[in-house]
KOLBA-844199 format. One line per field, with one value per residue: chain; residue number from 1; x, y, z of N, C-alpha, C in turn. Coordinates in nm, 2 decimals, padded with zeros to 4 digits. Example, Ala and Ser with C-alpha at 12.3 -4.5 7.8 and 13.67 -1.06 7.14 Angstrom:
# residues 2
mol A  A .
seq 1  2 .
npx 01.32  01.28 .
npy -00.57  -00.22 .
npz 00.78  00.71 .
capx 01.23  01.37 .
capy -00.45  -00.11 .
capz 00.78  00.71 .
cpx 01.32  01.29 .
cpy -00.33  00.00 .
cpz 00.78  00.79 .
# end
This chain:
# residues 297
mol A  A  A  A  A  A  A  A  A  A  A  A  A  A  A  A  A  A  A  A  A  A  A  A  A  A  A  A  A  A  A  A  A  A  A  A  A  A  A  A  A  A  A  A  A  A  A  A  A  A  A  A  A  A  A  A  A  A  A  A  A  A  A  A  A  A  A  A  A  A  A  A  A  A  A  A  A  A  A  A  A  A  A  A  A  A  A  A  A  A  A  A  A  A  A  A  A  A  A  A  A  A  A  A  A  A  A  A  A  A  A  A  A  A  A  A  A  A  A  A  A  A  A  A  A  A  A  A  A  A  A  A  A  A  A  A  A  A  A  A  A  A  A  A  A  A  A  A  A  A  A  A  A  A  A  A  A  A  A  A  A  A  A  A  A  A  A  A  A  A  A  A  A  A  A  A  A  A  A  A  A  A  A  A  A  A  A  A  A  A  A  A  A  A  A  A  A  A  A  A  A  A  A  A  A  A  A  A  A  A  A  A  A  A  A  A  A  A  A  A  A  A  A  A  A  A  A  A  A  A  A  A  A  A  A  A  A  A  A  A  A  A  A  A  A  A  A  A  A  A  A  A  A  A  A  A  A  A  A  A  A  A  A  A  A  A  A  A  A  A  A  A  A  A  A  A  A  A  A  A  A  A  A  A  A  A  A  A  A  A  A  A  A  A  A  A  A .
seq 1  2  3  4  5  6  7  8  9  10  11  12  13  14  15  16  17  18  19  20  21  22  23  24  25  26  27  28  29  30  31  32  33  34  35  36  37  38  39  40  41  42  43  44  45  46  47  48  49  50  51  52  53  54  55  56  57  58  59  60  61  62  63  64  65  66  67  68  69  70  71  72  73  74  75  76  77  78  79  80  81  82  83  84  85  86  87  88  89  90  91  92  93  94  95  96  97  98  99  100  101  102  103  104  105  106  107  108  109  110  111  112  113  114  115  116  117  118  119  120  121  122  123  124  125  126  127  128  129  130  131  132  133  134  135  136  137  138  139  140  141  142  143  144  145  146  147  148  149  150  151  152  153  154  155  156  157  158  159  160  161  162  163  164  165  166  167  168  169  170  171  172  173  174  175  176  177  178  179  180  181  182  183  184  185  186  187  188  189  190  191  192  193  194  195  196  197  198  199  200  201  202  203  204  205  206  207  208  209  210  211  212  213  214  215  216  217  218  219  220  221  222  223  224  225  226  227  228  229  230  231  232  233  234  235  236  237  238  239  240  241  242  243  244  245  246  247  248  249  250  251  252  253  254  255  256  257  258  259  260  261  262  263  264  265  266  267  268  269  270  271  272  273  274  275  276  277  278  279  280  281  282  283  284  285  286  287  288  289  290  291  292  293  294  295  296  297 .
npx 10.59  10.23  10.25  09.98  09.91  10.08  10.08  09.80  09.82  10.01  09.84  09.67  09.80  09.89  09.70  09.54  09.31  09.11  08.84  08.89  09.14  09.04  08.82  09.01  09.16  08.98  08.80  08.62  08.53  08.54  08.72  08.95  08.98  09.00  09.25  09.49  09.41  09.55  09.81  09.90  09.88  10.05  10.29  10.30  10.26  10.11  09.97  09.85  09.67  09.35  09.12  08.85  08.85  08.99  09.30  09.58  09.96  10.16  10.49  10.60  10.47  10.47  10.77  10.78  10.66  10.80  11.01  10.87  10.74  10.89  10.95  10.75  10.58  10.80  10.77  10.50  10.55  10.68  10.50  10.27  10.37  10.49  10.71  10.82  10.75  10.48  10.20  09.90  09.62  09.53  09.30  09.29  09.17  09.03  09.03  08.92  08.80  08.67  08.71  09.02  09.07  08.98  09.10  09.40  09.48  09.36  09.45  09.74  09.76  09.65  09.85  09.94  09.76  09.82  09.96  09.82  09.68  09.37  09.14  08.92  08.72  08.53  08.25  08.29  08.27  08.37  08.66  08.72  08.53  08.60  08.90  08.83  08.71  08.92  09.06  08.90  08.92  08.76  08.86  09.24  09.40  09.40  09.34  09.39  09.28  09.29  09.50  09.57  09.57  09.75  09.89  09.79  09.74  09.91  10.07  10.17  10.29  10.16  10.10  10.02  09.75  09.65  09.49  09.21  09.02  08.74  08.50  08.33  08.38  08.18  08.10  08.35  08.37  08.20  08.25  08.53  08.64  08.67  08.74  09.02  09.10  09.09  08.90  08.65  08.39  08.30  08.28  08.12  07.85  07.81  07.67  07.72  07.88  07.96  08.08  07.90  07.66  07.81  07.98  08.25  08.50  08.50  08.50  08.72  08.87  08.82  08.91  09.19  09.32  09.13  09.06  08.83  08.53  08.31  08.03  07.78  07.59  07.53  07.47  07.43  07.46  07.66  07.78  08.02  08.30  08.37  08.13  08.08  08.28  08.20  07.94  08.01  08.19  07.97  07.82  07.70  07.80  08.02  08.33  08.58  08.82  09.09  09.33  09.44  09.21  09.06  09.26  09.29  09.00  09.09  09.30  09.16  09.02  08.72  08.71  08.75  09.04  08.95  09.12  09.49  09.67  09.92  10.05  09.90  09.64  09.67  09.61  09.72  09.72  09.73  09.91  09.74  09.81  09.72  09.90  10.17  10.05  10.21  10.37  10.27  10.27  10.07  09.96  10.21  10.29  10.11  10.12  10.37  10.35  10.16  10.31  10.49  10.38  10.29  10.49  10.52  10.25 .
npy 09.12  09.02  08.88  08.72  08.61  08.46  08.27  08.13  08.04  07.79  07.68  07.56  07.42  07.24  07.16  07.05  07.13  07.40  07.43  07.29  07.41  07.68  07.67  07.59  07.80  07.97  08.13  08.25  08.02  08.13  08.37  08.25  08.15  08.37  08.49  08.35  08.36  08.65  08.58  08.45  08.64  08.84  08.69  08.58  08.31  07.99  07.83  07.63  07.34  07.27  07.04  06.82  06.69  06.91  07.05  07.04  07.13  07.30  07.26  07.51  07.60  07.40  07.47  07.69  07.67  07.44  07.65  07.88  07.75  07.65  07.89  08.04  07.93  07.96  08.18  08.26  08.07  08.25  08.43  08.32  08.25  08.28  08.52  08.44  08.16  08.09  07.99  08.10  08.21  08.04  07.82  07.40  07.19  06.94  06.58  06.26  05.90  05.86  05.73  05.71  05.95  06.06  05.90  05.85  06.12  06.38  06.38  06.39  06.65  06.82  06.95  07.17  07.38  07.52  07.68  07.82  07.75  07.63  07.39  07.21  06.93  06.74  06.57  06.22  06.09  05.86  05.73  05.81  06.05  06.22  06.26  06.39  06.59  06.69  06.74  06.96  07.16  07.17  07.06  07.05  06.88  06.50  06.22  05.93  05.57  05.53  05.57  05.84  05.88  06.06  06.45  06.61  06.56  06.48  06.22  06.08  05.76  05.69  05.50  05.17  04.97  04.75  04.45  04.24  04.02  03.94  03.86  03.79  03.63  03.39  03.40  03.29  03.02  02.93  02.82  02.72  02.46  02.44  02.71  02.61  02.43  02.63  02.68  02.84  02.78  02.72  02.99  03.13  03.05  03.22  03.59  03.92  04.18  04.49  04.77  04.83  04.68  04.56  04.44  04.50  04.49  04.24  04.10  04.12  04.01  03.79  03.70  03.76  03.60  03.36  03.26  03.27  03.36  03.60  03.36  03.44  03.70  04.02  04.12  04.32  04.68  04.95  05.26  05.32  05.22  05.22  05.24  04.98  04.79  04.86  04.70  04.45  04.41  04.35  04.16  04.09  03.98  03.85  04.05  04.27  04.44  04.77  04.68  04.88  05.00  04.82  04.72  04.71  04.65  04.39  04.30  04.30  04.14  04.13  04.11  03.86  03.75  03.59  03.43  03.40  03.49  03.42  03.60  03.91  04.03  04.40  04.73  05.03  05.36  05.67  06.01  06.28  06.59  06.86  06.93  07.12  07.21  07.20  07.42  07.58  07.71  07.61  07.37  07.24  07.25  07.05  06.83  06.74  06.69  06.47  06.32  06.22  06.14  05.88  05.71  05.58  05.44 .
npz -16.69  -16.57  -16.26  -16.16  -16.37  -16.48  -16.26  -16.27  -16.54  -16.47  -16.28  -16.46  -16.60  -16.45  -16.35  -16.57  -16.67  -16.79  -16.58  -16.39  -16.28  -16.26  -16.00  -15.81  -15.81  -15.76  -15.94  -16.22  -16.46  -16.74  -16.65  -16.64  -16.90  -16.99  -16.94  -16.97  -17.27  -17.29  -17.21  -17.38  -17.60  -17.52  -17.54  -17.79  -17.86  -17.87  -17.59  -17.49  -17.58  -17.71  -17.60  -17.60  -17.40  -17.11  -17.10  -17.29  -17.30  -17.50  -17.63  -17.58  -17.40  -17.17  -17.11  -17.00  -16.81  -16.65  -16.63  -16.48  -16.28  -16.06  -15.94  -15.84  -15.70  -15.46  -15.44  -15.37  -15.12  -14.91  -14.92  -14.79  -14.54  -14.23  -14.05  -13.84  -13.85  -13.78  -13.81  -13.79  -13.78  -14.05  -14.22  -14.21  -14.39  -14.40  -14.52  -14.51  -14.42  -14.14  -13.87  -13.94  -13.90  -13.67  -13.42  -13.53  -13.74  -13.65  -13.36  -13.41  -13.54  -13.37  -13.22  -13.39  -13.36  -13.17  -13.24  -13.41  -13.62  -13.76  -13.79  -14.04  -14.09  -14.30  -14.46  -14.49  -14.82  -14.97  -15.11  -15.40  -15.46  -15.29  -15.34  -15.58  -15.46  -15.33  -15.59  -15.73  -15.49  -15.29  -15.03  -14.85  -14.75  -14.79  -14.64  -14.80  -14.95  -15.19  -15.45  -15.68  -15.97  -16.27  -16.32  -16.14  -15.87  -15.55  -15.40  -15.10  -14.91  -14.62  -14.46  -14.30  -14.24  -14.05  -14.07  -13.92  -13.83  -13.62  -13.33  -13.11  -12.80  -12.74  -13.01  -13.13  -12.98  -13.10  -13.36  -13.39  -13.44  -13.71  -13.77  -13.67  -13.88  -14.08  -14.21  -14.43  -14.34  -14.12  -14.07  -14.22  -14.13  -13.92  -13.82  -13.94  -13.96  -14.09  -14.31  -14.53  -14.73  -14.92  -14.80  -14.79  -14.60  -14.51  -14.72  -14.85  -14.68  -14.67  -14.96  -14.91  -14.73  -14.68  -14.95  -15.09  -15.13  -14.90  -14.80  -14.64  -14.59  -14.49  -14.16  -13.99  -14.08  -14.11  -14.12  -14.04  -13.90  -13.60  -13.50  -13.60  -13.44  -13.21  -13.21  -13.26  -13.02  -12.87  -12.94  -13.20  -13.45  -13.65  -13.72  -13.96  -13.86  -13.86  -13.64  -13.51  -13.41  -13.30  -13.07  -12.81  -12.74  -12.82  -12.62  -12.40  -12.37  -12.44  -12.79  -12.97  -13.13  -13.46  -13.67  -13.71  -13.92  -14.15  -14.28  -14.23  -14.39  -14.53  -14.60  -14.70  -14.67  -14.79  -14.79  -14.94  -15.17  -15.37  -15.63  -15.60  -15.36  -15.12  -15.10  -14.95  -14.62  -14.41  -14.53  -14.57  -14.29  -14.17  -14.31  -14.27  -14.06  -13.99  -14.14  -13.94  -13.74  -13.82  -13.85  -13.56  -13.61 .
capx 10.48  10.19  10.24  09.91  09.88  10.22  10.02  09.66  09.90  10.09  09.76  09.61  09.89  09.93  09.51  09.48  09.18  09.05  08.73  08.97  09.18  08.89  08.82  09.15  09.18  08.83  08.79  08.50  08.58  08.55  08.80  09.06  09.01  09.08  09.37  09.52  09.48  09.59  09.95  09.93  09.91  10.19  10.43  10.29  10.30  09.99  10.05  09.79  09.58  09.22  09.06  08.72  08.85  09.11  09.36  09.72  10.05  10.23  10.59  10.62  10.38  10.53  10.91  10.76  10.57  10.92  11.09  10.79  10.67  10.93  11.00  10.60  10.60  10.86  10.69  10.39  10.57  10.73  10.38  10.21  10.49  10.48  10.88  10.86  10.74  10.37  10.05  09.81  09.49  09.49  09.28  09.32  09.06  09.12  08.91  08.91  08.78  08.60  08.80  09.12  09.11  08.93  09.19  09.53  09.52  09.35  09.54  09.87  09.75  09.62  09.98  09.95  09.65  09.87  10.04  09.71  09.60  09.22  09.14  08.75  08.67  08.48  08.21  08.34  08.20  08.42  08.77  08.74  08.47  08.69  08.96  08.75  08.71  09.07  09.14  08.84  09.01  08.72  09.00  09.36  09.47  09.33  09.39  09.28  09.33  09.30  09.64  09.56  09.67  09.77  09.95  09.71  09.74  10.03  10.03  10.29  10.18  10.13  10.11  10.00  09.64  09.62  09.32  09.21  08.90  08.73  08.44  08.28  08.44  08.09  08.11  08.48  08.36  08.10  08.34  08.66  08.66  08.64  08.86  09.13  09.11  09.15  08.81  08.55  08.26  08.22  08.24  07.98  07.79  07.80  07.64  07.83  07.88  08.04  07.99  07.83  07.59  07.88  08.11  08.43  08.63  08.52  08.51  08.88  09.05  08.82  09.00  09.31  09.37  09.05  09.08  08.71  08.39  08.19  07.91  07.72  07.49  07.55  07.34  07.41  07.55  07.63  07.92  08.12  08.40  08.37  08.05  08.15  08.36  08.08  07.81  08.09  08.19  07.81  07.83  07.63  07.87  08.19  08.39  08.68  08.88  09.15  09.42  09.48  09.05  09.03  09.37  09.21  08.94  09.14  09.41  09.06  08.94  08.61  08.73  08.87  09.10  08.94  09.23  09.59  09.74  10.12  10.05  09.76  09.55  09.71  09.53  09.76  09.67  09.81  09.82  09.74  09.71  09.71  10.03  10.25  10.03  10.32  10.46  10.14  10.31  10.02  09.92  10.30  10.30  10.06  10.20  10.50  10.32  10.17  10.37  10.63  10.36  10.23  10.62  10.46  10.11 .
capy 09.03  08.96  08.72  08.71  08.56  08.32  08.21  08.10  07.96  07.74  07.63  07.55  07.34  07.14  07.11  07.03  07.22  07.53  07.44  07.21  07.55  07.81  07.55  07.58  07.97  08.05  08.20  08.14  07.96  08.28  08.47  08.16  08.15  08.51  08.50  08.23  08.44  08.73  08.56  08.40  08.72  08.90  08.56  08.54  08.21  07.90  07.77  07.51  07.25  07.28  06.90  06.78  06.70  06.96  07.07  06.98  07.22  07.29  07.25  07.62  07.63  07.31  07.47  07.83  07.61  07.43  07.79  07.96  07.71  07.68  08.05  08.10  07.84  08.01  08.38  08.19  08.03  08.34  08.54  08.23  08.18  08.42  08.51  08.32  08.04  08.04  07.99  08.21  08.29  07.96  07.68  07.40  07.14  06.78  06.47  06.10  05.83  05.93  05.65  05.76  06.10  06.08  05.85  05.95  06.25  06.51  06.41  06.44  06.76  06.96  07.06  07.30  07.46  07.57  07.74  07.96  07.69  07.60  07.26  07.19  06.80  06.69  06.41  06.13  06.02  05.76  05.72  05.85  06.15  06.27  06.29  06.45  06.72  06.79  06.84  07.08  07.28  07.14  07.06  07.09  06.76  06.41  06.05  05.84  05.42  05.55  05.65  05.88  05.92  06.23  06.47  06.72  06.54  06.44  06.12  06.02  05.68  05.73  05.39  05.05  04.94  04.57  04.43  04.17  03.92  03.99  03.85  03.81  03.51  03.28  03.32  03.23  02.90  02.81  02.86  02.73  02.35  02.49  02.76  02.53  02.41  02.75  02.68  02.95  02.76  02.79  03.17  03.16  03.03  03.36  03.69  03.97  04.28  04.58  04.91  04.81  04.59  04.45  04.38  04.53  04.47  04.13  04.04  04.16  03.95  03.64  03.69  03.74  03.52  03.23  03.29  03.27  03.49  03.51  03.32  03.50  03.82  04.14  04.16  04.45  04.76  05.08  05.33  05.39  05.16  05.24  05.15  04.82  04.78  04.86  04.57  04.29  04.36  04.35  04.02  04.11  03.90  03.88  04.17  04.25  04.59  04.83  04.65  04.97  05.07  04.66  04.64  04.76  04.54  04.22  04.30  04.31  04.00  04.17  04.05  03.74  03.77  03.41  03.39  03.45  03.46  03.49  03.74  03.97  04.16  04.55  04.85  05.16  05.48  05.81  06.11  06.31  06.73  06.92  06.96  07.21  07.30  07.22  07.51  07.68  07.68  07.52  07.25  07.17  07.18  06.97  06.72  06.69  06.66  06.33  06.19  06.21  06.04  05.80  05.66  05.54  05.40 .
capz -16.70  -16.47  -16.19  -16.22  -16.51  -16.43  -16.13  -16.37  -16.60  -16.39  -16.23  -16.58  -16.66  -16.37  -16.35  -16.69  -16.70  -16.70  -16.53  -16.26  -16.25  -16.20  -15.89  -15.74  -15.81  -15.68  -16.05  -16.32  -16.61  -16.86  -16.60  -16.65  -16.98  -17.08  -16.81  -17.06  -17.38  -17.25  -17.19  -17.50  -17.65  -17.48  -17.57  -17.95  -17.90  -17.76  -17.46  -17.44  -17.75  -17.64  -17.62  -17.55  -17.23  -17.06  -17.24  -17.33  -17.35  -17.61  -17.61  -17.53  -17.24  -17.10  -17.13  -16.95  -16.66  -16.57  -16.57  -16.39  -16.15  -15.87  -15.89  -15.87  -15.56  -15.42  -15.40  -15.24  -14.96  -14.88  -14.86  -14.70  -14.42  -14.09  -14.03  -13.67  -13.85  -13.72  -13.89  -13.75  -13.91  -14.20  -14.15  -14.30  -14.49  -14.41  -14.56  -14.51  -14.31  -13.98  -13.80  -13.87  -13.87  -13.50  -13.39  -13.57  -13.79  -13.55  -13.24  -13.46  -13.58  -13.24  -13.18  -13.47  -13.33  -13.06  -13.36  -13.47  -13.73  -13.73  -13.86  -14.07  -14.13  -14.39  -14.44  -14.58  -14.95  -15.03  -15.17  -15.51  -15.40  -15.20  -15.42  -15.67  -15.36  -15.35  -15.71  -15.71  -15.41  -15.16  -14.91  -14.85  -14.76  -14.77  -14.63  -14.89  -14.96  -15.35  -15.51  -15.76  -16.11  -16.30  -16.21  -16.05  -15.73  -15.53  -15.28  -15.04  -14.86  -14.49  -14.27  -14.38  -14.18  -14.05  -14.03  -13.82  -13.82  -13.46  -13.31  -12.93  -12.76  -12.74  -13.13  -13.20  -12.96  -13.17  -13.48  -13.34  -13.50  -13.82  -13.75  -13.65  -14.04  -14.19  -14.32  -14.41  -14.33  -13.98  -14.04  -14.32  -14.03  -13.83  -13.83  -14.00  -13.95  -14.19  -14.34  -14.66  -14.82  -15.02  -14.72  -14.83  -14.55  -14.50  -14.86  -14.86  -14.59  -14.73  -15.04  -14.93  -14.64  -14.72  -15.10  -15.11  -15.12  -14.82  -14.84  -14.57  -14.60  -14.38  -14.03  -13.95  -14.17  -14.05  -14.22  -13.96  -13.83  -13.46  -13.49  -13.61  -13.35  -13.08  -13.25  -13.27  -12.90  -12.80  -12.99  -13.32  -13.52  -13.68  -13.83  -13.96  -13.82  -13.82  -13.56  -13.43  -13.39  -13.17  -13.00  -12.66  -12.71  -12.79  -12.52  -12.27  -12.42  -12.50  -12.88  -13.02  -13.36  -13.53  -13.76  -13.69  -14.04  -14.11  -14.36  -14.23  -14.48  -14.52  -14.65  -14.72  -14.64  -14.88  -14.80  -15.13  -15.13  -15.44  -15.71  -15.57  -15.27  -15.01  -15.08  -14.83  -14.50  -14.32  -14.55  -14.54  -14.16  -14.13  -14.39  -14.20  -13.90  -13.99  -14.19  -13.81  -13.62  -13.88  -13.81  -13.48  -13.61 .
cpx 10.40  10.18  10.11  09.82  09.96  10.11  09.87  09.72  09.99  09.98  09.70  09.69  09.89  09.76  09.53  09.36  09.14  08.95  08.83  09.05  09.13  08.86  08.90  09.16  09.09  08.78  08.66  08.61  08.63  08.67  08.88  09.12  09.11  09.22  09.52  09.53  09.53  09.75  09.92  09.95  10.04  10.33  10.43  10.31  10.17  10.06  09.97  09.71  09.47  09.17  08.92  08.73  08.99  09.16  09.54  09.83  10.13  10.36  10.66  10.63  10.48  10.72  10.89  10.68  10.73  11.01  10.98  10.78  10.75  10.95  10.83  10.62  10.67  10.78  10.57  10.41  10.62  10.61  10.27  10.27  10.49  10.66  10.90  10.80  10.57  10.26  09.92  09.74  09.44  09.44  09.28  09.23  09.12  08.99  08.99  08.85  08.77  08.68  08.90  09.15  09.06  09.02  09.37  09.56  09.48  09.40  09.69  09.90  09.73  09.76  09.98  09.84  09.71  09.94  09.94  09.66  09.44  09.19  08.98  08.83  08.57  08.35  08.28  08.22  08.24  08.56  08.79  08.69  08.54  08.79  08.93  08.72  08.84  09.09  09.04  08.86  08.91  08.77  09.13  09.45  09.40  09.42  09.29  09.36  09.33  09.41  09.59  09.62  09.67  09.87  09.92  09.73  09.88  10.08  10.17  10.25  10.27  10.16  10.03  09.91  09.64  09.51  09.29  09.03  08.85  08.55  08.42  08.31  08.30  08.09  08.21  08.45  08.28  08.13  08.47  08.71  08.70  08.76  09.01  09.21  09.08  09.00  08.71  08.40  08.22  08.19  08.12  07.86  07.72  07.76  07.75  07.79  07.98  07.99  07.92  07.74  07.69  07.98  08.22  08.50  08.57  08.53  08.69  08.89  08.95  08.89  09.12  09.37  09.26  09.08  08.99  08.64  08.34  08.09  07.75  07.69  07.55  07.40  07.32  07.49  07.55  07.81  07.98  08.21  08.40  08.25  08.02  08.18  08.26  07.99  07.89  08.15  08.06  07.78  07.69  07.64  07.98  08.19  08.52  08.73  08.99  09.24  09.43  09.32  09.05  09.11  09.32  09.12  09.00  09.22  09.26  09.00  08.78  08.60  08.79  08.93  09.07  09.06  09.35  09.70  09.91  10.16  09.93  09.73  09.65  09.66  09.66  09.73  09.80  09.73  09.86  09.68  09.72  09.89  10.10  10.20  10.15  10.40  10.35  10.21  10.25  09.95  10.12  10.33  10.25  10.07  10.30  10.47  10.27  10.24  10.55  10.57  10.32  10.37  10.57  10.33  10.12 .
cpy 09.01  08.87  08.66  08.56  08.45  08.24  08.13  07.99  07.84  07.69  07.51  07.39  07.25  07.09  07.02  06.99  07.32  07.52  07.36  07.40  07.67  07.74  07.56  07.69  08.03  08.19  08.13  08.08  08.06  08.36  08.38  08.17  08.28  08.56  08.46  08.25  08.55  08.68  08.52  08.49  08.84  08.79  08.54  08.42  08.12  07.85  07.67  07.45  07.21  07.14  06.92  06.72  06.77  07.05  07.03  07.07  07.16  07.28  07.39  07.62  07.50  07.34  07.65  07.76  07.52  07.54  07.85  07.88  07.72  07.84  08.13  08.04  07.88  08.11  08.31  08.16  08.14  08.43  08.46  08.23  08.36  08.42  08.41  08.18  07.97  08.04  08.02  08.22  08.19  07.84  07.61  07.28  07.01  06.65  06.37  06.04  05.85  05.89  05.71  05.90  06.12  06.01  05.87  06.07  06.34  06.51  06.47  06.57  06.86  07.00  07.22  07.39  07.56  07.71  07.84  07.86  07.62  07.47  07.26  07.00  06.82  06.58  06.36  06.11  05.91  05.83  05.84  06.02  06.25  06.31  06.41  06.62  06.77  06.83  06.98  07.21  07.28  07.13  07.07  06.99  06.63  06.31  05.96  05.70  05.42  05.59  05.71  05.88  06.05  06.29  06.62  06.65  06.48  06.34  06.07  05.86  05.71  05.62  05.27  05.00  04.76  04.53  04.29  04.11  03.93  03.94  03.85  03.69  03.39  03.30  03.26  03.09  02.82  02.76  02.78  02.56  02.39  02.60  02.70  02.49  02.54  02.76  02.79  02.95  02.77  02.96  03.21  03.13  03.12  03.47  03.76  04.11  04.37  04.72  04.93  04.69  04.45  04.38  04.39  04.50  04.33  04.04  04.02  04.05  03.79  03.62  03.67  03.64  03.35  03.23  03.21  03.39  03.47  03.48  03.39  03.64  03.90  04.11  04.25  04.57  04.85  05.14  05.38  05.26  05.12  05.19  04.99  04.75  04.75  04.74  04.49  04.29  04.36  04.22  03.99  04.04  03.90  04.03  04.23  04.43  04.61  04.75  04.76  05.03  04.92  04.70  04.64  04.64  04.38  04.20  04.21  04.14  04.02  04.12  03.96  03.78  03.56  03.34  03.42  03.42  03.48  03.60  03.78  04.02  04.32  04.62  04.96  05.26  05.57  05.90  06.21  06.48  06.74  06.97  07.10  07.35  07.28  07.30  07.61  07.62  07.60  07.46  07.19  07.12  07.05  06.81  06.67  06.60  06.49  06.26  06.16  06.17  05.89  05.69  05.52  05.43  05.22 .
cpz -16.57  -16.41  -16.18  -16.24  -16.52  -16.35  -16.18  -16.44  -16.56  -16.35  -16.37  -16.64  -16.52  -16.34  -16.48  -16.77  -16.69  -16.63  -16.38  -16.20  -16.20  -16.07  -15.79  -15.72  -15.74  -15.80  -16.15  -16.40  -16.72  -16.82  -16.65  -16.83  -17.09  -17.02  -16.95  -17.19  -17.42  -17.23  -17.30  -17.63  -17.65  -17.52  -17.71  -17.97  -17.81  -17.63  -17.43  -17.58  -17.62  -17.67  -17.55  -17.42  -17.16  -17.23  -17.21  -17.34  -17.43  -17.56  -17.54  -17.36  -17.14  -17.03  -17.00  -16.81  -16.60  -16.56  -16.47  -16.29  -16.05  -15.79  -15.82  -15.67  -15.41  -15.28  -15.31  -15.10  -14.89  -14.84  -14.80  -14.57  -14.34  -14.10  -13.91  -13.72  -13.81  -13.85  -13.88  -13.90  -14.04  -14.12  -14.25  -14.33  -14.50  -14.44  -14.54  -14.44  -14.21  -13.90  -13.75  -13.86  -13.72  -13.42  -13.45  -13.60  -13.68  -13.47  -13.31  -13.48  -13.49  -13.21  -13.25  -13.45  -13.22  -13.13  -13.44  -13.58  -13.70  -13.86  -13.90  -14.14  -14.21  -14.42  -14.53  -14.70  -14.98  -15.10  -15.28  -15.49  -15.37  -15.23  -15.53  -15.60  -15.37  -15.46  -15.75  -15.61  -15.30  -15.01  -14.96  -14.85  -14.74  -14.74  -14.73  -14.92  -15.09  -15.37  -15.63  -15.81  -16.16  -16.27  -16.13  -15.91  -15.68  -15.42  -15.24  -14.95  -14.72  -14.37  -14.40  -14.24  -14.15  -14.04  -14.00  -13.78  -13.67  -13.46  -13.09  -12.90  -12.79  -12.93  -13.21  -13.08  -13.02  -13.32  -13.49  -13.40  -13.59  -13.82  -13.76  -13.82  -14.13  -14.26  -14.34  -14.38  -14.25  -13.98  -14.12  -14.16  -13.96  -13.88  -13.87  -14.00  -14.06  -14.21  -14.42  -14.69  -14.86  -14.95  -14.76  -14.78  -14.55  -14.63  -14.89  -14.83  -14.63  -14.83  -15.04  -14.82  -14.67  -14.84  -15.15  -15.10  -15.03  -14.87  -14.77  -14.64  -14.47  -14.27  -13.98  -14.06  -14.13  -14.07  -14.14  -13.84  -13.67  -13.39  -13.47  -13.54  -13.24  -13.10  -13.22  -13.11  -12.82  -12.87  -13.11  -13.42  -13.59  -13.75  -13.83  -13.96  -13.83  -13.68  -13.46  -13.37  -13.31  -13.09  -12.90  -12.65  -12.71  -12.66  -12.36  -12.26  -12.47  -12.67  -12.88  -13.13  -13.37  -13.60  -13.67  -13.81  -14.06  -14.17  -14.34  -14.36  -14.45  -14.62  -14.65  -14.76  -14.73  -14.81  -14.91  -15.07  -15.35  -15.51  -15.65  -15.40  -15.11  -15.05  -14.99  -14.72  -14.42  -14.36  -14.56  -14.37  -14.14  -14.27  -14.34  -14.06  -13.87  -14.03  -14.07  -13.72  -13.68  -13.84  -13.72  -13.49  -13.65 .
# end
């Protein structure tokens, strides 16, 4: 039998799609499909129930993808993998959040470059986007705050984000009565800073720590965290960050944290590649690689 044709099939089934599969293979649709009745004719038997969206295996196909796949997986790592172990020549396709991949993931990961691996970033789209990029075979591995469903993708979670209310000391004095009382109205008060319109992070930690809406409008918006960071120590107006994207600044006193909750706000970060692509030597390297500094974060 053609591996092939194992190796289409196997994709097909863990896609569950041919147009998600063609994507992943670097195949049309028409190629996938005739791939697909081509085994089906050598087995005399279906291997998938065609739906208006995807398709579905049969009891067959489902019983021929848990015998084929690890042995499929296998043969891959074996002809992806150098004997000494290195990774010469593969680069490897990383998406998420500018922030932390400029501050965690890429430092974690220049070791393996030492190792012949060549790293491409991404723009960020958002959460889902992004996602929507990996199971199409846009990238290799992602940090994403979305847990995906299904089981085309495959998410481990990574580190757990704090996040931390931060303003410029003359506006946590003009706030700081109010403060004292937990209340949200001195901070309605204040300018506001974020990445959106809708104020996601600070909508968050009003929710979860005021367990209110702000009331306040954005003053400034601009999609990049670091950014963020830079306006609120230039004293633009509150906003709420990354723990680990302030600490520097609070330590300096350049920021204040307004609150000090006993349970901060936490975001968790996944990192999510593709169903059975850690068996590729150097999207497993570099899977291991964070998830042995993230330990640390």
């Amino acid at each position: 039998m053609d591996l092939g044709l194992l190796r289409t099939f196997v994709t097909v089934h863990r896609a569950g799609s041919f147009t998600r599969a063609a994507a992943l293979l670097g195949l049309s649709q028409p190629a996938v499909t005739s791939q697909i009745r081509t085994l089906e004719r050598q087995l005399g038997r279906p291997l998938f129930l065609r739906q208006a969206r995807g398709v579905t295996p049969t009891t067959v196909g489902d019983e021929l993808a848990h015998r084929a796949a690890p042995h499929l997986d296998a043969l891959l790592e074996i002809t992806e993998t150098r004997l000494n172990g290195r990774i010469a020549g593969r680069t490897l396709h990383l998406a998420g959040p500018p922030e932390i991949l400029s501050l965690r993931a890429l430092p974690a990961l220049s070791p393996l470059v030492a190792d012949g691996l060549a790293l491409r970033t991404s723009l960020f789209t958002g959460p889902e986007e992004t996602l929507d990029g990996l199971a199409a075979g846009r990238h290799d591995l992602v940090l994403s705050t979305a847990r995906p469903r299904g089981g085309l993708l495959a998410a481990t979670p990574l580190c757990d984000e704090e996040h931390v209310l931060v303003a410029a000391p003359h506006w946590a004095s003009r706030a700081a009565s109010d403060l004292r009382a937990t209340s949200s109205s001195g901070l309605d008060r204040l300018p506001v800073v974020d990445v959106h319109e809708s104020l996601p992070f600070v909508a968050r930690y009003w929710s979860s720590v005021l367990e209110s809406k702000p009331a306040a409008s954005a003053t400034v918006v601009v999609p990049d965290l670091r950014a963020v960071l830079e306006c609120a120590v230039s004293g633009a107006g509150l906003a709420v960050l990354p723990r680990y994207l302030c600490e520097e600044t609070l330590a300096s006193g350049r920021l204040v944290a307004l609150l000090d909750p006993p349970v901060p706000p936490l975001r968790t970060y996944f990192l999510v590649v593709r169903a059975g692509a850690l068996a590729l030597a150097h999207v497993a390297r570099a899977h291991e690689a964070l998830l042995r500094a993230a330990v640390g974060w």
